[in-house]
OpenMM code with the backbone's topology and positions (N, CA, C; nanometers):
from openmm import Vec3, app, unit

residues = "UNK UNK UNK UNK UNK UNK UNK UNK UNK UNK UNK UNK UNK UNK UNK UNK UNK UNK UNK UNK UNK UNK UNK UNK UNK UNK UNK UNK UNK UNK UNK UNK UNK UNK UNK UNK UNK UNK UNK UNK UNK UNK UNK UNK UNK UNK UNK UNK UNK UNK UNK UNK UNK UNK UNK UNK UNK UNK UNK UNK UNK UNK UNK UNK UNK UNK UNK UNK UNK UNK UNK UNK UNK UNK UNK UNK UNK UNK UNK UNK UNK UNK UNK UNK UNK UNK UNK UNK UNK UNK UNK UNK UNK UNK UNK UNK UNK UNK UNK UNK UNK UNK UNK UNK UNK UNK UNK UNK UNK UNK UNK UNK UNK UNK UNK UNK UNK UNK UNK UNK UNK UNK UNK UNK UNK UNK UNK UNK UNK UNK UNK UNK UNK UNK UNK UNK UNK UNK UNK UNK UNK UNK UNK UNK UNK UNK UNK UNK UNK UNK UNK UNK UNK UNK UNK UNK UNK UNK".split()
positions = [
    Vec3(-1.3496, 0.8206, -1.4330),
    Vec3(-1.2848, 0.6906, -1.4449),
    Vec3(-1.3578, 0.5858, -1.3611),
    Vec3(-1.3513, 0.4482, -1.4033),
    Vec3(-1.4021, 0.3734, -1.3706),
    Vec3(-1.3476, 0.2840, -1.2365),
    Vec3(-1.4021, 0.3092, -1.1558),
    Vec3(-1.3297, 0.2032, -1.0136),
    Vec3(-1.3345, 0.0420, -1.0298),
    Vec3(-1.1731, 0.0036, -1.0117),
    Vec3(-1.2169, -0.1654, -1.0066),
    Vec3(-1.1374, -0.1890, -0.8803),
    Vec3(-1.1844, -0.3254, -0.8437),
    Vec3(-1.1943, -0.4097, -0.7735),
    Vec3(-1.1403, -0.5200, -0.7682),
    Vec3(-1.0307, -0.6536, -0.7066),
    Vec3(-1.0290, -0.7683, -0.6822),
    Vec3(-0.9919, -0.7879, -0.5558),
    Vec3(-0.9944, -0.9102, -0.5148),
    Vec3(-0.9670, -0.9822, -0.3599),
    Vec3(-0.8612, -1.0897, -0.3925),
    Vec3(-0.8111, -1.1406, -0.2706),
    Vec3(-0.7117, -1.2932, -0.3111),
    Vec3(-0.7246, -1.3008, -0.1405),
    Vec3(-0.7026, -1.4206, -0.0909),
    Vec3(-0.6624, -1.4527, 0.0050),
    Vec3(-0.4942, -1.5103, 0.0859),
    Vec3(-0.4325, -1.4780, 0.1026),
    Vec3(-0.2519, -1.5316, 0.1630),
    Vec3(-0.3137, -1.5662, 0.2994),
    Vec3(-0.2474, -1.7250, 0.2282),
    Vec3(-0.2641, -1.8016, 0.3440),
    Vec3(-0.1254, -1.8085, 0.4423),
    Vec3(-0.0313, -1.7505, 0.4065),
    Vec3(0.0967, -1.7414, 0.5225),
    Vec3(0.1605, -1.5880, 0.4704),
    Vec3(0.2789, -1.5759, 0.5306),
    Vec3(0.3732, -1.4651, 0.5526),
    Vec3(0.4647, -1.4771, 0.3995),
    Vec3(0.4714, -1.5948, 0.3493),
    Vec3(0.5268, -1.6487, 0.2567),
    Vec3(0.4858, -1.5904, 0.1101),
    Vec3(0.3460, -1.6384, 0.1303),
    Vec3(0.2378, -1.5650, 0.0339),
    Vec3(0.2309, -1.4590, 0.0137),
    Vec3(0.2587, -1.3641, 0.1026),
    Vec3(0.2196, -1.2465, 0.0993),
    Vec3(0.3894, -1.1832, 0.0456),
    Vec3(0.5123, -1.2311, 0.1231),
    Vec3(0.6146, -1.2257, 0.0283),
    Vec3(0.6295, -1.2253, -0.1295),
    Vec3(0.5072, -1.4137, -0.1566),
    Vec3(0.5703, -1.4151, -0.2970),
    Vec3(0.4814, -1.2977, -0.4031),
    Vec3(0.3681, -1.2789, -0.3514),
    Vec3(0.2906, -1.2047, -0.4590),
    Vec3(0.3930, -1.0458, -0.4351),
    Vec3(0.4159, -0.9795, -0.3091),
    Vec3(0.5146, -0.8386, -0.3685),
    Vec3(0.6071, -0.9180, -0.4196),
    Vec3(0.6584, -0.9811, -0.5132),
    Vec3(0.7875, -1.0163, -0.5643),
    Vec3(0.6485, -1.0016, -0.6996),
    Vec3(0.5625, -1.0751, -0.6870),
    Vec3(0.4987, -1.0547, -0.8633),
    Vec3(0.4856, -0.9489, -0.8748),
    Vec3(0.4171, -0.9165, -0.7797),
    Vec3(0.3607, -0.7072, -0.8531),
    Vec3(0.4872, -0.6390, -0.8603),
    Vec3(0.6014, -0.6621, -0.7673),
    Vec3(0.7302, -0.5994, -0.8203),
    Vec3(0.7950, -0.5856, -0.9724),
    Vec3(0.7703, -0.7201, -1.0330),
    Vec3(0.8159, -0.7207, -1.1257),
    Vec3(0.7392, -0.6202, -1.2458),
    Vec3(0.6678, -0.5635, -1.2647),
    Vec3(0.5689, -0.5425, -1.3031),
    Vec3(0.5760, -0.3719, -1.2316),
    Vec3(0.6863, -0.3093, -1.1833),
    Vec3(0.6494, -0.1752, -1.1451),
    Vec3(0.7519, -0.0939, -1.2002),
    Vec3(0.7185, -0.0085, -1.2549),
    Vec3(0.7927, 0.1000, -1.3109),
    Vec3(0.8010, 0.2120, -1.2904),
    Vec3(0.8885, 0.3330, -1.2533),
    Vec3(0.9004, 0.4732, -1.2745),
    Vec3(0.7877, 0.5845, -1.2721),
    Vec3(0.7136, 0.6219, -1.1573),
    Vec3(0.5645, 0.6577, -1.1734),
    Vec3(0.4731, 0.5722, -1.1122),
    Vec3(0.5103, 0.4716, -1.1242),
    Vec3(0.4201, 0.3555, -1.0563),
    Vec3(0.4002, 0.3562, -0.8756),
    Vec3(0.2326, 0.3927, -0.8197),
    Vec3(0.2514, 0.3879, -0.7188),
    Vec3(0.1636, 0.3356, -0.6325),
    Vec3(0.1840, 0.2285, -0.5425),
    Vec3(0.0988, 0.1503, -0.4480),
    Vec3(0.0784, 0.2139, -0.3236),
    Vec3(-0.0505, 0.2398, -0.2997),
    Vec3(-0.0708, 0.2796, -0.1699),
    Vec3(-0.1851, 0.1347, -0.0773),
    Vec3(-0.0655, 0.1123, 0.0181),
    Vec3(-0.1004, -0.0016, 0.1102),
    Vec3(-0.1904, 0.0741, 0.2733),
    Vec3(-0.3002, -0.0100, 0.2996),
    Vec3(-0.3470, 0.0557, 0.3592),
    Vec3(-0.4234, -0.0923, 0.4892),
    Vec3(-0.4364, -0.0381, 0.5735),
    Vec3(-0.4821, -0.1790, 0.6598),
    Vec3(-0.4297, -0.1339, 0.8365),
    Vec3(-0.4483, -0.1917, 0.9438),
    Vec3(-0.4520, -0.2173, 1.0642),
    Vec3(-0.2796, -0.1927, 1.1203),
    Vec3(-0.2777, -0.1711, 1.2162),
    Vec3(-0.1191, -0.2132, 1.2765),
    Vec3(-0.0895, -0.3832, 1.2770),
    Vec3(-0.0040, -0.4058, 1.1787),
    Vec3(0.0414, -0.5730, 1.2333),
    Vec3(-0.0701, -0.6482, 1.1131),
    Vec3(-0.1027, -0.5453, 0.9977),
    Vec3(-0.1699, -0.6324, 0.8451),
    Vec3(-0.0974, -0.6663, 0.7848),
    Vec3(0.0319, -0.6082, 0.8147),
    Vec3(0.1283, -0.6778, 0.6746),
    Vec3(0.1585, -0.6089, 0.6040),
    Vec3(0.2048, -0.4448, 0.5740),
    Vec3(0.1906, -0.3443, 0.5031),
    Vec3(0.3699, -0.3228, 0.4935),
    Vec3(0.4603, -0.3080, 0.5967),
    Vec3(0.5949, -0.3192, 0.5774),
    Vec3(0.6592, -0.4577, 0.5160),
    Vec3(0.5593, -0.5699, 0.5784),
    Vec3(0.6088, -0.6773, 0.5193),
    Vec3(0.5972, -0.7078, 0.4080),
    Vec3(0.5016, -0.6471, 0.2991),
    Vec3(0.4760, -0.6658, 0.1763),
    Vec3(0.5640, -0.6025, 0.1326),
    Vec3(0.5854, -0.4465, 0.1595),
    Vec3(0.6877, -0.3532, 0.1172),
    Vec3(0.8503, -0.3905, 0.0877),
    Vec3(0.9104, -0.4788, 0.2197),
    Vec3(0.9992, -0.4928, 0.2449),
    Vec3(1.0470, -0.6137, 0.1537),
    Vec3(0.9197, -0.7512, 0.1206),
    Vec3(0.9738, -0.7929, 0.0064),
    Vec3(0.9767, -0.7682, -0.1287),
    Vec3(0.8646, -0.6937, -0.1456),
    Vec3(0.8739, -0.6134, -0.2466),
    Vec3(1.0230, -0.5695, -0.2700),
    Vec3(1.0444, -0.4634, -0.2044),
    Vec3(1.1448, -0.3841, -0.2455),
    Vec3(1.2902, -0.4949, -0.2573),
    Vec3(1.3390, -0.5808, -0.1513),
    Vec3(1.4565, -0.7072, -0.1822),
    Vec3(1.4221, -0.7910, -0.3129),
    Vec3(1.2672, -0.7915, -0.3834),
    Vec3(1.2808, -0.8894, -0.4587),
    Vec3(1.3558, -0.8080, -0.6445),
    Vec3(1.3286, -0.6437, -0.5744),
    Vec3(1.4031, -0.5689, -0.7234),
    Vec3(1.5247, -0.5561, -0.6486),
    Vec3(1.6118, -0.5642, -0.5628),
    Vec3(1.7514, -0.5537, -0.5776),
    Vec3(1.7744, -0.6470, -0.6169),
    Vec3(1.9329, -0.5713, -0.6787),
    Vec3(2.0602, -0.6979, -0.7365),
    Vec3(2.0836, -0.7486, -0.6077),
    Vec3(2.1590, -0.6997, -0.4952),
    Vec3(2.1520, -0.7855, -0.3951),
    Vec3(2.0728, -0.7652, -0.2966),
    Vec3(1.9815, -0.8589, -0.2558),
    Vec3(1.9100, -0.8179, -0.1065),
    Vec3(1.9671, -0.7654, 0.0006),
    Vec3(1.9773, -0.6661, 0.1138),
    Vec3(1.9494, -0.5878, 0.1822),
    Vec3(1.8951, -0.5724, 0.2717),
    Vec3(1.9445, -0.5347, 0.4001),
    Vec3(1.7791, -0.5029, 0.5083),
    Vec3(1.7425, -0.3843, 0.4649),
    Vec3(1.5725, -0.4188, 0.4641),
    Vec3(1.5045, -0.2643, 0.4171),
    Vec3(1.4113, -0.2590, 0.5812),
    Vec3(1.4762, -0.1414, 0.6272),
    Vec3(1.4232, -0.0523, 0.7537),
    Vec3(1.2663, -0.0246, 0.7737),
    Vec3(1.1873, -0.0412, 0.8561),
    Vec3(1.0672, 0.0557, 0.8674),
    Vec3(1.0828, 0.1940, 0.8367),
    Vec3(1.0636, 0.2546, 0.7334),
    Vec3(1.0592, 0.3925, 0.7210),
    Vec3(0.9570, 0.5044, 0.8530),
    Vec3(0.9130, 0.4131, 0.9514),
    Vec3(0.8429, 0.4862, 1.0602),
    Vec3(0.8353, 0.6222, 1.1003),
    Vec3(0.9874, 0.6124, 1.1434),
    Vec3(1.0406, 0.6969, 1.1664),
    Vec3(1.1375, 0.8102, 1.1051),
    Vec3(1.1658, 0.7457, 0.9509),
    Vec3(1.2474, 0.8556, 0.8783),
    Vec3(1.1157, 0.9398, 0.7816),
    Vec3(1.0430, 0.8704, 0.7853),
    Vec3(0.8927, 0.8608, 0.7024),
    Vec3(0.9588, 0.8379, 0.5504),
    Vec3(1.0914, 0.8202, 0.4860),
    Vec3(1.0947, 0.7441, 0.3906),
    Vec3(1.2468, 0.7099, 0.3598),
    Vec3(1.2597, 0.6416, 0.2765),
    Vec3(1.3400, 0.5763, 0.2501),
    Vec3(1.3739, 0.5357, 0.1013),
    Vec3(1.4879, 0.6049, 0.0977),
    Vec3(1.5153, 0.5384, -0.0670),
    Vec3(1.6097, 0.4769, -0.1476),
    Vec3(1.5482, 0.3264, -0.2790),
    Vec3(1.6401, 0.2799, -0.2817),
    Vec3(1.6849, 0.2881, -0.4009),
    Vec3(1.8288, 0.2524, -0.4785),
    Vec3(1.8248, 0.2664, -0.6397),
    Vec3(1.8267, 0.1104, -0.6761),
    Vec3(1.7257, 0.1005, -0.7373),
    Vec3(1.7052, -0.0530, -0.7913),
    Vec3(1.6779, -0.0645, -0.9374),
    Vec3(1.7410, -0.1606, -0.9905),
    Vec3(1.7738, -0.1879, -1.1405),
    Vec3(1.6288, -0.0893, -1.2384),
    Vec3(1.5156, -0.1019, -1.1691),
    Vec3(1.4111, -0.0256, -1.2592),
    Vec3(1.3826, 0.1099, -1.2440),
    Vec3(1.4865, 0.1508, -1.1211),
    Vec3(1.4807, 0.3349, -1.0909),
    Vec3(1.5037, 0.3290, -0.9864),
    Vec3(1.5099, 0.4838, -0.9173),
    Vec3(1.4602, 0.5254, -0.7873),
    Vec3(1.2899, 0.4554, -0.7507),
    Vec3(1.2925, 0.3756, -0.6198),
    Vec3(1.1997, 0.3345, -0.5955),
    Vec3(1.2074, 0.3919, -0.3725),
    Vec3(1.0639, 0.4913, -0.3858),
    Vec3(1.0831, 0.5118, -0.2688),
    Vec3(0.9971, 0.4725, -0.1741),
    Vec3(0.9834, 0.4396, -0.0531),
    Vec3(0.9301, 0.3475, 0.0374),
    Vec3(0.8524, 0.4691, 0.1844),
    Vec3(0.7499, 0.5110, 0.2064),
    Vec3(0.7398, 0.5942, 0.3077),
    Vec3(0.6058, 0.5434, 0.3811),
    Vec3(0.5789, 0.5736, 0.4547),
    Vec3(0.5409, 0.5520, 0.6357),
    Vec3(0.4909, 0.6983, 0.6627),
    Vec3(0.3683, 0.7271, 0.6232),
    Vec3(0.3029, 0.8780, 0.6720),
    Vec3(0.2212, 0.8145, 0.8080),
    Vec3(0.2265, 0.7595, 0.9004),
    Vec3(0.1424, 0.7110, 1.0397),
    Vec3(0.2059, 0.8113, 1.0815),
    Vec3(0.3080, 0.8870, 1.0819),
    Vec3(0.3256, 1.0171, 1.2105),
    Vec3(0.3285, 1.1805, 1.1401),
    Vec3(0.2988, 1.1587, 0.9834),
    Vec3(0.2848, 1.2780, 0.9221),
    Vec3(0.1830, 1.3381, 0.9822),
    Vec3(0.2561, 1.4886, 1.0654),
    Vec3(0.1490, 1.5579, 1.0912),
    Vec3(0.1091, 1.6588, 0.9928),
    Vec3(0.1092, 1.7031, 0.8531),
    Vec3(0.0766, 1.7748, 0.7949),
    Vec3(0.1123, 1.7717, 0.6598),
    Vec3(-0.0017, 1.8011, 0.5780),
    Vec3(0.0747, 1.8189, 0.3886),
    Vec3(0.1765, 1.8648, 0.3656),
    Vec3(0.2211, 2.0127, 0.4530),
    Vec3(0.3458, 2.0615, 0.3907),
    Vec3(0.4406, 1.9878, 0.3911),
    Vec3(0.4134, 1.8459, 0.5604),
    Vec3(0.5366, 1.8235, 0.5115),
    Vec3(0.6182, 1.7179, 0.4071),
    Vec3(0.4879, 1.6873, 0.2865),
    Vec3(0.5262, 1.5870, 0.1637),
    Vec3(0.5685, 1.6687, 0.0684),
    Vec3(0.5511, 1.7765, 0.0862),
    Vec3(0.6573, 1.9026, 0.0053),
    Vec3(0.7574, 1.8712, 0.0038),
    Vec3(0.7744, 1.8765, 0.1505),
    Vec3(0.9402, 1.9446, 0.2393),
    Vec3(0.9943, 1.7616, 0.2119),
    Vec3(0.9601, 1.6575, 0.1527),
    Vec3(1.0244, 1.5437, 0.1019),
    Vec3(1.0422, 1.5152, 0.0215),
    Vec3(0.9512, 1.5762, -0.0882),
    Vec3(0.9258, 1.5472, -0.1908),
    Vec3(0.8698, 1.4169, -0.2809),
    Vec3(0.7853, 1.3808, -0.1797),
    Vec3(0.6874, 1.2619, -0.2420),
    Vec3(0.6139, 1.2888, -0.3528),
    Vec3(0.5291, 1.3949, -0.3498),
    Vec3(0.4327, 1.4186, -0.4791),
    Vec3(0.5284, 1.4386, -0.5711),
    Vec3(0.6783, 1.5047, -0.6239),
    Vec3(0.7835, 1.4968, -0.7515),
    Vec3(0.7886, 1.3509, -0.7759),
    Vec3(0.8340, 1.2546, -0.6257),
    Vec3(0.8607, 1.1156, -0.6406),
    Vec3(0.7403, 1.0406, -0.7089),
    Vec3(0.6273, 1.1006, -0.6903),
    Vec3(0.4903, 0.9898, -0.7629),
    Vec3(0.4774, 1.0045, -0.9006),
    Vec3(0.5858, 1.1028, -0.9562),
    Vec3(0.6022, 1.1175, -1.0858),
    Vec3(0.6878, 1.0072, -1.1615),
    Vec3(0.8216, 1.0129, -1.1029),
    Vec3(0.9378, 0.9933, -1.1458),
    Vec3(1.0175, 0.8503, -1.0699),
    Vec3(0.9257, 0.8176, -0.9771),
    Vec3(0.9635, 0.6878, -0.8691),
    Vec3(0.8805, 0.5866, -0.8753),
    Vec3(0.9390, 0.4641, -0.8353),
    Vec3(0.8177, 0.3589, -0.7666),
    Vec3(0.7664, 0.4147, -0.6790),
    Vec3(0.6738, 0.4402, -0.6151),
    Vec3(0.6689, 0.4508, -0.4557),
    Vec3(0.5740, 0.3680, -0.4001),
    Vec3(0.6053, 0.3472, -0.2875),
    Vec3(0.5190, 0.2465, -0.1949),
    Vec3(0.4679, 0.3099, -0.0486),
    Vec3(0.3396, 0.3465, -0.0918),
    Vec3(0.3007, 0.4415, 0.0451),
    Vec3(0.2379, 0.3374, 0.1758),
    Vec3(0.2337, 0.3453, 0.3340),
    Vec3(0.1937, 0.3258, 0.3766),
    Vec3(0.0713, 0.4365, 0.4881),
    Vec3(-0.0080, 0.3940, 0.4769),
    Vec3(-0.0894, 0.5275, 0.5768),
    Vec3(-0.1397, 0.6414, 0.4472),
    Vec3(-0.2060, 0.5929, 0.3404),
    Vec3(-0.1923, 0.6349, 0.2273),
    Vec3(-0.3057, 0.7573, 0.2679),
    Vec3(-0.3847, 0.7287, 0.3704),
    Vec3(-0.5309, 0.8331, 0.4004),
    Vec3(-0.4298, 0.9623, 0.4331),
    Vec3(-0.3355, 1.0108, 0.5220),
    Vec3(-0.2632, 1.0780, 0.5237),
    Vec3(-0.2427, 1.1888, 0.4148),
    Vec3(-0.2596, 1.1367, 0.2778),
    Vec3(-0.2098, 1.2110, 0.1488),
    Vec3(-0.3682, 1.2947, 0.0996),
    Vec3(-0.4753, 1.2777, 0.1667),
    Vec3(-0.5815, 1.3465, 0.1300),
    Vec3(-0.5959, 1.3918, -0.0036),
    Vec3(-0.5585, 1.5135, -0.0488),
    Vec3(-0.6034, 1.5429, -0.2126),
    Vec3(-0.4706, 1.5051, -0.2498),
    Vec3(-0.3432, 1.4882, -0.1995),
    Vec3(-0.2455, 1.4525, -0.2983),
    Vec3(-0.2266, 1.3761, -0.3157),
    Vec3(-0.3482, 1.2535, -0.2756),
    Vec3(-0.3610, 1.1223, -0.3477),
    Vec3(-0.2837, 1.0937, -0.4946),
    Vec3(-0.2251, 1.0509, -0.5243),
    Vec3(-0.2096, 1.0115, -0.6583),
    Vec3(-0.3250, 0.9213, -0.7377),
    Vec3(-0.3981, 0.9714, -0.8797),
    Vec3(-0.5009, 0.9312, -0.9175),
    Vec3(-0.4757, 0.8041, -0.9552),
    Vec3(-0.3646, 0.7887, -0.9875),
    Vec3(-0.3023, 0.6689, -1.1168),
    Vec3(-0.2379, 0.5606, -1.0305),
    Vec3(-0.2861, 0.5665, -0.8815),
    Vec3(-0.2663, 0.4219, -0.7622),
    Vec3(-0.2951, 0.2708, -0.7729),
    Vec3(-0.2274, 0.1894, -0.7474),
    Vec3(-0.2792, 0.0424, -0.7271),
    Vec3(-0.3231, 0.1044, -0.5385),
    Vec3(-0.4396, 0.0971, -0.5043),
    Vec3(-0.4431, 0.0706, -0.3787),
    Vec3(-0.4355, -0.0477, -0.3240),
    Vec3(-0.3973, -0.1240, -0.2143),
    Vec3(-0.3700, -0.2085, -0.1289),
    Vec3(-0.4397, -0.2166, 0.0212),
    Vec3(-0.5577, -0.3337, 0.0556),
    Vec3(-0.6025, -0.2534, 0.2092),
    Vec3(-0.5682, -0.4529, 0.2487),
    Vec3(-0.4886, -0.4952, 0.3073),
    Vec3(-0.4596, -0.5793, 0.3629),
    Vec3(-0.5077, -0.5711, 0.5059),
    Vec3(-0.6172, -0.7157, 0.5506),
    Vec3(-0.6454, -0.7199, 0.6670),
    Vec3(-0.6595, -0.8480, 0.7215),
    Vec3(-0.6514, -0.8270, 0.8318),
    Vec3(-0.6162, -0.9999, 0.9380),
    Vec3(-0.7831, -1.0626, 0.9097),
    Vec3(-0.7646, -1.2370, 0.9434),
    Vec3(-0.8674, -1.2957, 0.8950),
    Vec3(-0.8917, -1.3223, 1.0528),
    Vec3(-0.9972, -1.2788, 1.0935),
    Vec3(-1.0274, -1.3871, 1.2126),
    Vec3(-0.9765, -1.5315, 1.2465),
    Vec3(-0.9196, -1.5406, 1.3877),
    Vec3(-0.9014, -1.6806, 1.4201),
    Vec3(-0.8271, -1.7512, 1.3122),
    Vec3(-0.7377, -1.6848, 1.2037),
    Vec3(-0.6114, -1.7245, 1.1573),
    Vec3(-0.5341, -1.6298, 1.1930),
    Vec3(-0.3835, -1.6329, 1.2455),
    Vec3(-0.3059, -1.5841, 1.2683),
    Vec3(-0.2064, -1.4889, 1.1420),
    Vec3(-0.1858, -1.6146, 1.0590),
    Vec3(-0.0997, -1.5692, 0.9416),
    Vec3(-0.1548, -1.5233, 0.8201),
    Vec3(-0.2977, -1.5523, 0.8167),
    Vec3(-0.3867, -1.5427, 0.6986),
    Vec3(-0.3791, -1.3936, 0.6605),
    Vec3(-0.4262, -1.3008, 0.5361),
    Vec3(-0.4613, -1.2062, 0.5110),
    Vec3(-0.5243, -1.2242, 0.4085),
    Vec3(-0.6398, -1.1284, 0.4378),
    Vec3(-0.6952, -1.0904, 0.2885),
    Vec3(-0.6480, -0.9621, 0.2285),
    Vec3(-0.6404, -0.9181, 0.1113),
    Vec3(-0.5511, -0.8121, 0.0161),
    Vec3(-0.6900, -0.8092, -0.0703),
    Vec3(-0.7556, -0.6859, -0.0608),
    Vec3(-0.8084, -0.5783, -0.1516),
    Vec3(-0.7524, -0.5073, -0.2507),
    Vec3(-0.7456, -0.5255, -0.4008),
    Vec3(-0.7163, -0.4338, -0.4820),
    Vec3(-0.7743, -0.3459, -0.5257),
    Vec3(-0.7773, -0.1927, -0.5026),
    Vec3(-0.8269, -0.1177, -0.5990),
    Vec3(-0.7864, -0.0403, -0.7151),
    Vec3(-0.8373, 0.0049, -0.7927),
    Vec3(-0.7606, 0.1033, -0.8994),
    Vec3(-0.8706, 0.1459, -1.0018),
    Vec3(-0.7963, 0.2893, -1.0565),
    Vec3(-0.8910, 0.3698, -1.2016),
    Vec3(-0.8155, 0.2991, -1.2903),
    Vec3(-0.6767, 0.3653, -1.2864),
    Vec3(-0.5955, 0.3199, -1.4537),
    Vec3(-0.5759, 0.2103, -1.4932),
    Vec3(-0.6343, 0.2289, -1.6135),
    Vec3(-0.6326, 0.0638, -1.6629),
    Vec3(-0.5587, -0.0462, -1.7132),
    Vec3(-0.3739, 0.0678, -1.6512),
    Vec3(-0.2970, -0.0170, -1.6761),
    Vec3(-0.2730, -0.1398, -1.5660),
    Vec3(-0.3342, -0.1282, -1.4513),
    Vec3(-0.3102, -0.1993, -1.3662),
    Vec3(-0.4243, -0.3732, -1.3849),
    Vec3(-0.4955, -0.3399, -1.4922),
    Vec3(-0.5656, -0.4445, -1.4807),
    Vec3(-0.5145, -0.5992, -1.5358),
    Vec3(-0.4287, -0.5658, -1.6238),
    Vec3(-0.3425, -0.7132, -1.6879),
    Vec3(-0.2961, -0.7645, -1.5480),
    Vec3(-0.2564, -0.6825, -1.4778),
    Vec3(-0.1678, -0.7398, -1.3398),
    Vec3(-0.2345, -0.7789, -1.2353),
    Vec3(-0.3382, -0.7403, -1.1967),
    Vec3(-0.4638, -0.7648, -1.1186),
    Vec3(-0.5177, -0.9343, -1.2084),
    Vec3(-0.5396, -0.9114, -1.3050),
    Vec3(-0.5670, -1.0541, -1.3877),
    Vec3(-0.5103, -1.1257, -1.3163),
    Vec3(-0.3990, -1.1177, -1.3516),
    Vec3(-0.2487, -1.2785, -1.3638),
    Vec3(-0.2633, -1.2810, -1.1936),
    Vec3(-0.2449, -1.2138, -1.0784),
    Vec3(-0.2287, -1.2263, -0.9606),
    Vec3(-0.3562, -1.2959, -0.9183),
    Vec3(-0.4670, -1.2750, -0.9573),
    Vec3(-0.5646, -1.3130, -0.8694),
    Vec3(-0.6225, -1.4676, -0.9802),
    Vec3(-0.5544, -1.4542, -1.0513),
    Vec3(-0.5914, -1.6060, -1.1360),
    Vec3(-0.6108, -1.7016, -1.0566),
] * unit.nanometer
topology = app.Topology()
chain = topology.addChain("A")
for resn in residues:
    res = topology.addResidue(resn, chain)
    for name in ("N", "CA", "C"):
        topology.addAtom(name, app.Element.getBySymbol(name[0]), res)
């Protein structure tokens, strides 16, 4: 499969809100983003609007840090939210059942290097990173094989 590529720049916290509200709309059952970047890139914060912009009603959505995930039922499915920065080992995405969830869920991984071969092939990756000497700025890397992700990669980075 063929690797692609785009960039965009978010120029505030705002930005980076409104685009997870676009790619939200746009995620379905199976569908899974792995966000990847620095402590303090913006990886819960994308997540977190992401995930309020598919509820019926918004919600506080938690750092999954510490539960390493979190799950919510939102109008387009089970959509689950996890935080592998303290996974010490594969077995234990067994013992959660993330790889069933990358079937049958949204999911939104953070610390996605963590998942080694149980990468999911069929990923939007995400590597969000701070811009020098802007504070709020980020740049957002898209990668991906499947080529369903490319209509959406289009319209976002238009």
């Amino acid at each position: 499969m063929t690797r692609h590529t785009a960039a965009c720049r978010l120029n505030s916290p705002e930005e980076t809100a409104d685009l997870a509200a676009s790619i939200a709309g746009a995620l379905r059952p199976g569908d899974c983003l792995l966000l990847e970047g620095v402590i303090g890139a913006g990886k819960t914060h994308f997540c977190r609007h992401l995930i309020q912009s598919l509820m019926d009603v918004p919600e506080d959505v938690p750092s999954p840090t510490f539960t390493l995930v979190q799950t919510y039922d939102v109008p387009a499915g089970e959509l689950w939210h996890s935080d592998l920065y303290r996974l010490s080992s594969l077995d234990e995405l067994e013992e959660l059942g993330l790889t069933e969830a990358f079937e049958n869920a949204i999911c939104l991984v953070e610390w996605p290097d963590r998942l080694a071969e149980l990468t999911p092939a069929h990923a939007l990756h995400l590597t969000l990173s701070l811009v020098p000497g802007a504070d709020d700025q980020r740049d957002i890397q898209f990668a991906w094989s499947d080529p369903k992700w490319q209509p959406l990669i289009e319209r976002i980075t238009a």
